[in-house]
C-alpha positions in Angstrom: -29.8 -18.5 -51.9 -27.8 -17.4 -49.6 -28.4 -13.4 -49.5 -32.2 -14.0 -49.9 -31.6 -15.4 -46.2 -29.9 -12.6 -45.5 -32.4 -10.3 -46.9 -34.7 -11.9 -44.8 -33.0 -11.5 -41.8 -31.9 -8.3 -42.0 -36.0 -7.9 -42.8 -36.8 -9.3 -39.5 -34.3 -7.0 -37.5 -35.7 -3.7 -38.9 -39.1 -4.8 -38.4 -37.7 -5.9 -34.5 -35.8 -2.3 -34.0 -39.1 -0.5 -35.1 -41.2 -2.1 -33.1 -38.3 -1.1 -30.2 -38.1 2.1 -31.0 -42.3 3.0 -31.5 -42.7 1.6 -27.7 -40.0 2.9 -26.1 -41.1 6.0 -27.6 -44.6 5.9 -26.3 -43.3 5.0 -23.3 -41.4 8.3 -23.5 -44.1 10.5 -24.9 -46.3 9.1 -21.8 -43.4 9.3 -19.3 -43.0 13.3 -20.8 -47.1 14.0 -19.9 -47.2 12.6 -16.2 -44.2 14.4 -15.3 -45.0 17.8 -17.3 -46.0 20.5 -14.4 -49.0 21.7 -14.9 -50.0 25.4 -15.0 -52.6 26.1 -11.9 -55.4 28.0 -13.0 -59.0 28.4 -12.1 -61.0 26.8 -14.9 -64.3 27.1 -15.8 -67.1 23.7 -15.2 -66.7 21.1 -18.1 -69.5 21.4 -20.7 -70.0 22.5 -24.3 -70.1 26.0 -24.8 -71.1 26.3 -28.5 -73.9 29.2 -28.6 -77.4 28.4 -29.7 -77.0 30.4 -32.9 -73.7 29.2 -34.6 -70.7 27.5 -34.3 -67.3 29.1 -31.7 -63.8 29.6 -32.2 -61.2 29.4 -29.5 -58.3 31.7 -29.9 -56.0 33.6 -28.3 -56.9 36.4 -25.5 -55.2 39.7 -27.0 -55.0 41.2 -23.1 -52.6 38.6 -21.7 -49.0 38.8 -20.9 -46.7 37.4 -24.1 -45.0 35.1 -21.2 -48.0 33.2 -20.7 -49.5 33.7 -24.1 -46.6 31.8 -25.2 -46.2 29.1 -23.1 -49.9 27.9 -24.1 -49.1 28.3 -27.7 -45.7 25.9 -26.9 -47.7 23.9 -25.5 -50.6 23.8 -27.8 -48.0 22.6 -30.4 -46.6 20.0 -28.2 -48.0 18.0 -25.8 -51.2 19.4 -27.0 -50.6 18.0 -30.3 -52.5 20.6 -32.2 -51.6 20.8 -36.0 -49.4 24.1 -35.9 -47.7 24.1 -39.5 -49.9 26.2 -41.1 -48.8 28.7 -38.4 -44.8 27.7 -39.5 -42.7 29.9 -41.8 -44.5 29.9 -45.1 -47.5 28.6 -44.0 -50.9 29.8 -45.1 -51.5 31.5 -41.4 -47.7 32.3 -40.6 -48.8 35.9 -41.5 -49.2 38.1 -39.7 -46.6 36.6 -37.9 -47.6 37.8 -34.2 -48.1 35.7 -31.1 -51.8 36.9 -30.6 -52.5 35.4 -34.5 -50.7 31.8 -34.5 -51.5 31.4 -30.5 -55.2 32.0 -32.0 -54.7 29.2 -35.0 -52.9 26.6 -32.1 -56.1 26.9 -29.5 -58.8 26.6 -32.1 -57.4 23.7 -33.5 -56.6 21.8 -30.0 -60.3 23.4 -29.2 -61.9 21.7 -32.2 -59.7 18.3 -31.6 -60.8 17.9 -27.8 -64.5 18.3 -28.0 -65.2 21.9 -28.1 -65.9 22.4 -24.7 -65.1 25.2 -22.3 -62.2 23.1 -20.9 -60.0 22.8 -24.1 -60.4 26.4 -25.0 -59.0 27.4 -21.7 -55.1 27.4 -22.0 -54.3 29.0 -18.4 -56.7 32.0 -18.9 -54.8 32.7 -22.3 -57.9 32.0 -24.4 -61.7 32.9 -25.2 -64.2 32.0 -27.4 -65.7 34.0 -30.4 -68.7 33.6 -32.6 -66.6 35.0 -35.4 -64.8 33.1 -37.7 -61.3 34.4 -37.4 -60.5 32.9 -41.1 -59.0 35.3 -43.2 -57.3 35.2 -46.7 -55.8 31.7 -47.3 -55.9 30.7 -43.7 -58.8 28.9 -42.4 -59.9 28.0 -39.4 -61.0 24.5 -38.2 -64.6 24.8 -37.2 -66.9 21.7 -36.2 -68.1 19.5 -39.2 -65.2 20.8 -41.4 -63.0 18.7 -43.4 -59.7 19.8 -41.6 -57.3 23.0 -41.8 -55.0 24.7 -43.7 -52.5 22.1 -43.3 -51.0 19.6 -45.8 -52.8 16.3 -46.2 -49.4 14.2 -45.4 -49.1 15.6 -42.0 -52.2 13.6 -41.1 -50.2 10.3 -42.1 -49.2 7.6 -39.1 -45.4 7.8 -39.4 -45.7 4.0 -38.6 -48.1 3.6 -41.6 -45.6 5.3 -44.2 -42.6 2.8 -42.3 -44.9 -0.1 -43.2 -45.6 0.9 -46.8 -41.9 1.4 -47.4 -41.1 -1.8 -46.0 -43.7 -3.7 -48.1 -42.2 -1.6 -51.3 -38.7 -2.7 -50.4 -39.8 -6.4 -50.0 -41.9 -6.1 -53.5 -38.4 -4.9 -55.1 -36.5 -7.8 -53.6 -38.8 -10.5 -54.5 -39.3 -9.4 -57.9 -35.6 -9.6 -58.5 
């Protein structure tokens, strides 16, 4: 009797030091955006700048210094959250593996995350928009009204929600002992 008590209570502690851990890493992740300096640049008025005649693409300006062009795509990957492992080593758009290509793949997806408007496809000048769809081989391009992207289905799971399922799992095993 006494190490289902125990069981329980080291239970309780995990589920405590999650719960720790997830805020005090929002509080970090939020603490990281108000004090990340942002790049001054002239941007255009808010709207949505989809054409009349078909859908746009945002990707990468092919003119622009690498410096810059880089920055955006670091930042497109990480406080922009956009979903960059198809662009990763061995990913269905890692080739070709040039900055214009996988900053291209990192703006379209934050563009078609953020509301395809003129001000998410903007990136500090870095960026336009295309009527083309820059799919090509086994990389495909997020466009509106499309399922997703070329990335795997897991990376769209709450890291909470798998912690959860694995604690239930580990509870099932114990109480079916």
């Amino acid at each position: 009797m006494r190490n289902k008590y125990l069981w329980i209570w080291v239970l309780q502690c995990l589920l405590l030091m999650k719960c720790h851990l997830a805020l005090r890493m929002e509080a970090n992740v939020q603490e990281k955006a108000e004090t990340a300096i942002p790049v001054t640049t002239l941007s255009p008025p808010e709207g949505n700048t989809t054409f009349l005649d078909g859908i746009t693409w945002c990707v990468a300006h092919s003119g622009v210094s690498q410096i810059d062009l880089q920055n955006a795509l670091d930042w497109a990957c990480g406080l922009g959250m956009a979903d960059c492992k198809p662009i990763q080593h061995g990913g269905p758009c890692y080739e070709p593996d040039t900055l214009v290509s996988h900053a291209s793949y990192a703006f379209n997806n934050y563009y078609q995350q953020n509301g395809i408007s003129d001000i998410a496809c903007n990136f500090g000048g870095t960026a336009i928009l295309t009527k083309h769809d820059p799919s090509y081989g086994k990389c495909r391009y997020t466009a509106p009204g499309s399922v997703g992207s070329s990335a795997s289905s897991m990376s769209k799971h709450s890291p909470i929600m798998i912690w959860w399922k694995l604690v239930g799992i580990l509870l099932l095993l114990y109480l079916g002992r």
